[in-house]
C-alpha positions, 0 to 999 in steps of 0.5 A: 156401015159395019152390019155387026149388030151393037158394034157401032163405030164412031164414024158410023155414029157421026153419020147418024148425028150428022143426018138427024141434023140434016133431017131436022134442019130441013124440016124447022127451016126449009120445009116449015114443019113442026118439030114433031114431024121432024123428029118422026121422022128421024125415028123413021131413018133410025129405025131403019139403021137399027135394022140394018144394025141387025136389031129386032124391031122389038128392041127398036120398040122397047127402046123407046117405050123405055125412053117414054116412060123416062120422061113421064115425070116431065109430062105430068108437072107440064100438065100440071102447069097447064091447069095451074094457069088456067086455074090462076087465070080464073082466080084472078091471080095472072090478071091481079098481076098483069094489072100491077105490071100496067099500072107500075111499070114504065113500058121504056124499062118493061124489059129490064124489070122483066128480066130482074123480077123473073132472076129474083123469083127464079133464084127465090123458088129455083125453077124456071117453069114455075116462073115463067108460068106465074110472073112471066105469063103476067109480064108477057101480057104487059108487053103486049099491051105496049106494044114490045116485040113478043120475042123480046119480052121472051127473051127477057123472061126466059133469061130471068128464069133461068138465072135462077135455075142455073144459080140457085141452091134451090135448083134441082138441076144445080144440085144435079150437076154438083152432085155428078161432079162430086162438087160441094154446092156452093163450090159449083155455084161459086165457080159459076159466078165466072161465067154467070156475071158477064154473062148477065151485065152484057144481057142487062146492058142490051136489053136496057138499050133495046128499051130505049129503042122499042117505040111506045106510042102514046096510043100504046099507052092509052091501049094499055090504059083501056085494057086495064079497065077491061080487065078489071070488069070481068075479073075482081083484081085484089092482093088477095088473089095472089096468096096462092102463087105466094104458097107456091112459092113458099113450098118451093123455098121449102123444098117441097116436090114440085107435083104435090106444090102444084096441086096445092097450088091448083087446090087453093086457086080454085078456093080463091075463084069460088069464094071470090071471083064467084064462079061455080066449081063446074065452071073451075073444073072446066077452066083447069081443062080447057083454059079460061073463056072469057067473052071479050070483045077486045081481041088483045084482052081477049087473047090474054086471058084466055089462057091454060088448062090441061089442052093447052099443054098437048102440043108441048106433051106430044113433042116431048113424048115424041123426043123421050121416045127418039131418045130411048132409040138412040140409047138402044143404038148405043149412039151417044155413047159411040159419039162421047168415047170417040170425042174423048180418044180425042182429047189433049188440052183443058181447053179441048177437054171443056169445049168437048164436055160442053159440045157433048151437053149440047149434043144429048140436048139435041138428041134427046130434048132433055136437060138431065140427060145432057148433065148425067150422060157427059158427067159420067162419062168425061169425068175419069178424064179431068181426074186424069188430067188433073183439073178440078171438077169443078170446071166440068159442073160449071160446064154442065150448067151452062150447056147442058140447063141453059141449052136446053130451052133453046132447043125446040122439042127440049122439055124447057123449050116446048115449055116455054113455047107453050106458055108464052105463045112465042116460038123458039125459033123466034125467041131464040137470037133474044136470050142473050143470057143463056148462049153467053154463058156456055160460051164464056165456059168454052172461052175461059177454058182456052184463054186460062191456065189449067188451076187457074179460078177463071 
């Protein structure tokens, strides 16, 4: 390894990426760790090649102080989200939800209405983790109580969810990808049709046949009917608990920030489970830190609603503080950009050129866990190079959404994915074969940038 310090090579930064993979494989899939000693110790060997690279452990550690205040954002609205559950959760609203699921739905098309409910909230607020924190913690819970597989009622979800984070003109990360691109809005969100449709027939279509093949017993289905009598005697289920996700939701129609929408929604969580459900604001203020405490004796019930609060969030916050952290050390190793300039020497064909932008998304995904930075850093970077080559940029914010938003909750440490893993309780591991939608999509980008002619609309 050449010992120049700052002087990187493409083969060297090859050899980092390679290795980290080996590290993290070996670690999720062999030695069944968490992803945050895996990603440790990736800082361990990075840190000690930036060493070698002559660089001084104080710009080792700056790096990554850097990294972690980059993501501090993330953090608080992770927060945030923990004890809008718990908050929710005491207020009636997630129960008042999972009780209309159970009585309404019928379990064969529970997946189906969870994927159209989670596409229609998502594409109404544009954000996937205020979705999956309202209605899909709800929805999780009905399929529980059928019986469904965890994974696939996930599955269904974080697809729904993520529609609308990737389609909607109320997505901060659609937006994001537009305005790298130097691309009209509703240009990009048109152009994404041509990968989102397909994309979501074939999601739709297996998960119509994967409800027809669960088996819903009939003890399911009386289980389901007890749980709902459970529910209802230890919290009071009316309309009324759900006016404050229906202001949330407003909020967010309305563009207002994500953190001040949260607190509001928190603020009048609390008004909704002191002045009905009668619970004392010292035992709200407990619940937003440590989650609701039913005394159930049903096991099932009990793990329903015993959900939120600020600690259930430490698991996903700790990996995320870890993974800003790795990031920030790479950036200060110049690695991603060394690998995206040698990718780009490469280039010849509009076919390679969006593989490459697409394999670049993913790349700063895994390196770094985080969905912005995997639009921003390839957006910057392959930009110049579809000028050049004459292609219209709205080919490359097409790419960006798809494997840069929509990777990023396959990766484990990525912000979306510990998100989801938390709020759920299902792994990504686990989910990940089930989330049709957000694998197709990239790869209809990657197929469609092959198969079509360099000014073609496909």
């Amino acid at each position: 390894m050449n010992t120049n310090k700052g002087s990187l090579h493409f083969k060297e930064a090859v050899f980092i990426l390679l290795l980290i993979l080996a590290i993290i494989f070996t670690s999720l899939f062999v030695l069944k760790t968490e992803p945050h000693l895996a990603l440790l110790n990736c800082i361990v060997i990075v840190c000690f090649l930036g060493l070698i690279k002559r660089h001084s452990w104080k710009e080792l550690e700056s790096g990554m102080v850097k990294g972690i205040q980059s993501g501090i954002q993330a953090i608080i609205i992770l927060a945030l989200i923990g004890v809008l559950i718990g908050a929710w959760m005491s207020s009636g609203t997630i129960p008042t939800v999972m009780v209309y699921a159970l009585s309404m739905v019928n379990p064969t098309y529970l997946l189906i209405t969870s994927l159209f409910s989670c596409m229609l909230i998502s594409s109404l607020v544009g954000s996937s983790f205020t979705t999956v924190s309202t209605v899909g913690v709800a929805l999780m819970g009905a399929g529980i109580a059928v019986g469904l597989p965890v994974e696939w009622v996930a599955g269904a979800i974080i697809s729904g969810a993520c529609f609308g984070d990737k389609m909607s003109p109320m997505s901060d990360t659609t937006n994001f990808a537009s305005g790298v691109s130097s691309v009209e809005i509703f240009t990009h969100i048109r152009h994404m049709t041509k990968t989102t449709i397909p994309s979501i027939v074939i999601t739709t279509i297996i998960f119509f046949i994967l409800g027809r093949l669960a088996p819903i017993e009939t003890a399911s289905l009386s289980e389901m009917s007890n749980m709902i009598t459970i529910i209802e005697k230890y919290v009071q289920i009316s309309s009324l608990t759900l006016l404050s996700p229906l202001l949330v939701i407003i909020l967010a129609i309305r563009q207002v920030p994500v953190i001040p929408a949260l607190i509001i929604g928190i603020s009048t969580a609390g008004v909704t489970a002191v002045g009905f459900q009668g619970i004392t604001i010292g035992e709200f203020l407990t619940t937003l830190q440590y989650g609701t405490s039913y005394q159930i004796e049903n096991e099932q019930v009990l793990n329903l609603m015993n959900r939120g609060g600020l600690q259930s969030m430490m698991w996903s916050i700790s990996l995320i503080l870890i993974a800003f952290a790795f990031g920030g050390l790479l950036d200060t190793l110049k690695v991603i950009p060394t690998l995206l300039n040698g990718m780009i020497e490469r280039v010849q064909t509009k076919g390679q050129l969006i593989l490459s932008t697409a394999a670049s998304s993913f790349g700063v995904n895994v390196l770094t866990g985080e969905q912005y930075l995997s639009i921003l850093i390839p957006g910057q970077s392959f930009k110049g190079l579809y000028d050049k080559m004459k292609i219209e940029r709205k080919y490359m914010s097409r790419t960006l959404e798809d494997a840069g938003t929509l990777v990023n909750p396959l990766i484990p440490w990525g912000v979306s994915g510990a998100f989801f893993t938390q709020t759920l309780g299902v792994p990504v591991i686990a989910y990940l074969p089930f989330v049709f939608f957000l694998y197709l999509s990239p790869l209809f980008s990657i197929l469609f940038g092959f198969i079509s002619k360099r000014k073609t609309t496909a």
